[in-house]
N, C-alpha and C positions, 0 to 999 in steps of 0.2 A: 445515768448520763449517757451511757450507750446507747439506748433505745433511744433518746432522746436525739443525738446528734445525728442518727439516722433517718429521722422523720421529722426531722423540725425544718419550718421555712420561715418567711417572713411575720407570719397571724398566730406563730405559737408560741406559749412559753410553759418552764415548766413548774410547775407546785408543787413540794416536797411536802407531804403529811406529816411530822415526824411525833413518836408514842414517846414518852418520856422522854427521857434525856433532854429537858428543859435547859439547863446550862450550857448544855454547846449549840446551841441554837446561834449565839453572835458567832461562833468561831466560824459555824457551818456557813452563815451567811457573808462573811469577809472571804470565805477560801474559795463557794460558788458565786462571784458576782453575775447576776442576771438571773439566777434561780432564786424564786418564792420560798421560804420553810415558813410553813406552819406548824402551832403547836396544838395535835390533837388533844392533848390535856387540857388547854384554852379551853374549847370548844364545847368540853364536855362538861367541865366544870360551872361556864357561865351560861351553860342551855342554848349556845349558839348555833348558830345553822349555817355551813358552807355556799355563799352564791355563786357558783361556778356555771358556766355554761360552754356546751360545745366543748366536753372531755372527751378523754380516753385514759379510761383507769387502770393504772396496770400496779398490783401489789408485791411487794418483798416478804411473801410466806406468812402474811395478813390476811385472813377471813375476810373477803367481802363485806357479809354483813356488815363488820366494825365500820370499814367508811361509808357503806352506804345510808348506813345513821344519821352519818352528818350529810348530806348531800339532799335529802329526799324531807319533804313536810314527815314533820311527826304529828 
């Protein structure tokens, strides 16, 4: 939320990846209104693919690799 409040104007928003912790996902989403959480478990589970465009990835001590799985054709 840091990063974010620093660089954000009117064309950004921000996406939240989040790796387990499936169950606070509503909490997360009522306490950040206006931020996106996603659930990477989703995504892995149902063979899905991220459509984002026009990021900037920044991780919380997550290997790259791991999201750029979801982002990029397999």
């Amino acid at each position: 939320m840091i990063h974010y409040n620093e660089c954000r104007n009117q064309n950004t928003s921000l996406v939240v990846l989040v790796k387990g912790h499936t169950l606070e996902l509503h909490g997360l989403i009522s306490a950040y209104p206006g931020v996106t959480f996603l659930s990477e478990d989703y995504y892995y589970k149902y063979g899905k693919q991220l459509r984002l465009s026009n990021i900037i990835l920044a991780t919380a001590g997550q290997p790259i690799e791991e999201i750029a799985e979801l982002l990029w054709e397999r």
